[in-house]
N, C-alpha and C positions, 0 to 999 in steps of 0.2 A: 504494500500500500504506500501511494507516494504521500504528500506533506499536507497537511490541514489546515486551510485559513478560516479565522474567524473575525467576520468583520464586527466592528462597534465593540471590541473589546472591552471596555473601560465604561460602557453601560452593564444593566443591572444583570439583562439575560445574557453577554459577551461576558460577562468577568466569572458568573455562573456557570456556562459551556467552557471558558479555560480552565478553572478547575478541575473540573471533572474530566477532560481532556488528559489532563498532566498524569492525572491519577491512573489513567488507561495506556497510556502514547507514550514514548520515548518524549522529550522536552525539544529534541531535535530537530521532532518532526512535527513540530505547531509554529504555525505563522501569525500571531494578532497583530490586526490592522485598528489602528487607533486616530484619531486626531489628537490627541494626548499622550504622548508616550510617559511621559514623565509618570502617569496615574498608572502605569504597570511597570515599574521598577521591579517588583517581586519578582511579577512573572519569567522579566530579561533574566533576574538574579537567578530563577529558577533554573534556565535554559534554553527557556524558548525566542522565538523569534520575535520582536517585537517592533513592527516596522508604522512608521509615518502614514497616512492615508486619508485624502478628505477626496470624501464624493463630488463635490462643487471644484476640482481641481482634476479633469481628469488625466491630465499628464503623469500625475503623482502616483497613479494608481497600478500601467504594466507592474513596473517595477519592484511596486510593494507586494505583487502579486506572485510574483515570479519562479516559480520551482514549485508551485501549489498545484496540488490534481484535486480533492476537494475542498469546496467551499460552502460555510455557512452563512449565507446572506441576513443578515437579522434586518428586518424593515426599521430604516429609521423616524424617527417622529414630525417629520417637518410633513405636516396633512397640508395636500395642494400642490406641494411641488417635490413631496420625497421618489414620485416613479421616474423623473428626471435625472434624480441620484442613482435610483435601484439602477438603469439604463448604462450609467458611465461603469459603474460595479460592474455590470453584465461582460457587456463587452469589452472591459477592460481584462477581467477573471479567461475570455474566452481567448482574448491576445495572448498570454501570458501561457495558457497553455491547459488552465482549468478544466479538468471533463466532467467533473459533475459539480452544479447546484443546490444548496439545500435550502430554500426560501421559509421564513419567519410569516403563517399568511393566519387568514382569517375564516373562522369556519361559516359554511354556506357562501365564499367568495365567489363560488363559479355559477350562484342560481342567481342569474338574472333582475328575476323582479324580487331581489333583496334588498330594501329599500335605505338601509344601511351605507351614507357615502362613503364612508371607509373602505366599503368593498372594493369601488373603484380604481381606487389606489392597489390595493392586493391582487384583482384580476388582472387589471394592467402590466404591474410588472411581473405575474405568475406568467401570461401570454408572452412576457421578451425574454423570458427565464425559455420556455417551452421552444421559441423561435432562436435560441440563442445556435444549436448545435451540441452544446452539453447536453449532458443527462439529468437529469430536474427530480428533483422532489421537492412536492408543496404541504408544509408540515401546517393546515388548517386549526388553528388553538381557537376554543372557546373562551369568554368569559373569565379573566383571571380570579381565582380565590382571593388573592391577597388586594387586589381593587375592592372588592368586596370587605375586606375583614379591615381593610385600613380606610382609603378614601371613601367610602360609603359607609361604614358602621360610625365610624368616630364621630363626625358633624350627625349623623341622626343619632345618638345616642347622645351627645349633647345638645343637641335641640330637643329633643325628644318624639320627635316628630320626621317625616320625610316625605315630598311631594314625588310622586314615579309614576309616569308612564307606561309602564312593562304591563300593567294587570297582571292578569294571571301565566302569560308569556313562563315556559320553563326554558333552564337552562341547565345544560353540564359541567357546572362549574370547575375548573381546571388549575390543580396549582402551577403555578409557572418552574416551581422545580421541576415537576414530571414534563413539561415542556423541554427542558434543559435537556434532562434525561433521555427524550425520546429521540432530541438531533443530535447527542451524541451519539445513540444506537447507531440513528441512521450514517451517522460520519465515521463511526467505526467500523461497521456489517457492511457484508454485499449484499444485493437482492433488493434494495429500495428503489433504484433507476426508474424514471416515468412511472411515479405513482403519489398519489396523492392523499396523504394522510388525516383526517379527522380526531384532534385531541383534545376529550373530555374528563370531566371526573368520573364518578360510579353513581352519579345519580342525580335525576332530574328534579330541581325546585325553580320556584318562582323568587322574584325579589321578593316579596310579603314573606314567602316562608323563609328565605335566608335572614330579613332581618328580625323574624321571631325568635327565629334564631340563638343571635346575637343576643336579643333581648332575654333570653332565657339564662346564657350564660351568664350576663352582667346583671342580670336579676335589673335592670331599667328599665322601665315600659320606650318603647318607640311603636307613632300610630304612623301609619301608613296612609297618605292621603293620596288617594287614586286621581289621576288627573290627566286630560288631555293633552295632546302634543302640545297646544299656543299653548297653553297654559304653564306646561312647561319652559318653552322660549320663555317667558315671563319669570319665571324664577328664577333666570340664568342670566336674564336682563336686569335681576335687582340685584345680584351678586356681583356683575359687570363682567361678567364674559363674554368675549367678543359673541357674534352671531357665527360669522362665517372665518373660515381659515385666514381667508387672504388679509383679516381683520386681526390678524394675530399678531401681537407688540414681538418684535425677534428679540427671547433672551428676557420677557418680561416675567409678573408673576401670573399668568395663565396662557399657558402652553396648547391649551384647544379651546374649539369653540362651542355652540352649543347645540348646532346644527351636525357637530359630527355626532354630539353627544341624545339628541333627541333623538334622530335617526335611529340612531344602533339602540334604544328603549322601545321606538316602532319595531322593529326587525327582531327582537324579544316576544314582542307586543301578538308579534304578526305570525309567531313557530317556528323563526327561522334559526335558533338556536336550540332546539328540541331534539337533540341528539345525544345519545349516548353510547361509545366505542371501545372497542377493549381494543384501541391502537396503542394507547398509550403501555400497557405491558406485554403488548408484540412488542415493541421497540424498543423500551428500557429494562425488559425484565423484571418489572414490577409493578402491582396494582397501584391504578392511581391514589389518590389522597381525597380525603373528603375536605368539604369545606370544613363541618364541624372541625377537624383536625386543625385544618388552617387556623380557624378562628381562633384554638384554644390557643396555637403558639404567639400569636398575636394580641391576645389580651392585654397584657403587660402595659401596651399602647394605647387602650382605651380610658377616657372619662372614668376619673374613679368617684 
């Protein structure tokens, strides 16, 4: 097996897949691409390759690439203009000499009338992934646990209250370790080429029952106040988040807007997250994680 790149090293799910990397691979044979080298000192310290790399530069990018045969694409966060970046990634990965893909995507990205704009972005560059020449795999995650068990339990459990969209919409909710887990599998193992993965928990709830939840562990009531899409935009307009991407301060303190956030509540709303897979322990060899699970390790962080 030739060298392993991981792009966006120095974010949450790249500093997560190098670990677990080191712990499987020789140190010799991992490449992380960073805009930050500095924030992976250890890693260099460790052994591994720790090379320069910005997607908005794509000259920078053969090179960083270079002696790599797989690659783990992690979608970065700039919504509106990151299939731009995924693109220079692409064909940069393919210059270089990369033969397999492993894309960071979104589950139900490829149904169409998934009303989720997020999607866009993930269909998009899963289609310049598929058209590249490599070999592709689309590792589709659910719903993270830990969004759930931090940025959504913490403010409703200090408000005590929460406005959601979802109704009764279920979801798989997924920790994003088993995520980690499961593109290491796949960047480890043969046999994933042209295929496209759906990663869930072990069991489908709604946002009301997750934040019952939560409310059960921390013994605080949180009521659920069911509410329509405007009405939603209205709650994210009194908060001051932007509506739309392109409305996004670069570098401020709210990084999306509310239109991506309404959406993907519709697209809950609507079954398009009502999936539940045993990918997640084909790939990593282990049952996924419940939320419960998640939640308890996260308590520590909730309103006390």
């Amino acid at each position: 097996m030739g060298k392993i790149i991981v792009t966006g090293a120095s974010g949450a799910f790249g500093k997560a897949a190098a670990g677990l990397l080191l712990e499987r691979c020789a140190p010799e044979d991992l490449i992380f691409l960073t805009r930050t080298p500095e924030k992976l000192k250890s890693l260099a310290e460790a052994g591994a390759q720790v090379r320069a790399a910005d997607f908005d530069d794509p000259t920078s990018l053969p090179g960083a690439m270079a002696d790599g045969e797989r690659m783990l694409l992690i979608s970065t966060a700039r919504v509106g203009t990151r299939v731009g970046q995924h693109r220079h990634a692409v064909e940069a990965a393919v210059q270089a000499g990369v033969r397999h893909i492993v894309y960071t995507s979104l589950i139900s990205a490829d149904a169409p009338d998934n009303p989720a704009i997020v999607r866009h972005d993930h269909r998009a560059t899963e289609e310049i992934v598929e058209a590249s020449g490599a070999q592709w795999t689309h590792l589709r995650d659910s719903q993270y646990s830990e969004a759930i068990a931090l940025a959504m339990v913490i403010p409703a459990l200090a408000a005590g209250h929460k406005p959601d969209n979802c109704a009764d919409g279920k979801v798989g909710f997924v920790s994003r370790d088993d995520c980690v887990a499961s593109a290491v599998g796949v960047l480890t193992q043969d046999g994933h080429g042209n295929r496209a993965y759906t990663l869930t928990g072990p069991e489908l709830l709604s946002i009301p029952e997750a934040l019952a939840m939560a409310s059960g562990i921390a013994g605080k009531p949180i009521t659920v106040e069911h509410v329509d899409d405007e009405a939603m935009f209205a709650y994210f307009d009194f908060l001051g988040v932007p509506r739309h991407a392109s409305d996004i301060v670069p570098d401020g303190p709210i990084p999306w807007s509310s239109d991506d956030m309404v959406t993907f509540g519709t697209a809950i709303r609507e079954g398009f997250f009502a999936r539940c897979t045993d990918h997640v322990e084909r790939l990593s060899g282990r049952p996924p994680r419940s939320l419960r699970d998640v939640m308890l390790q996260h308590r520590g962080a909730w309103p006390q």
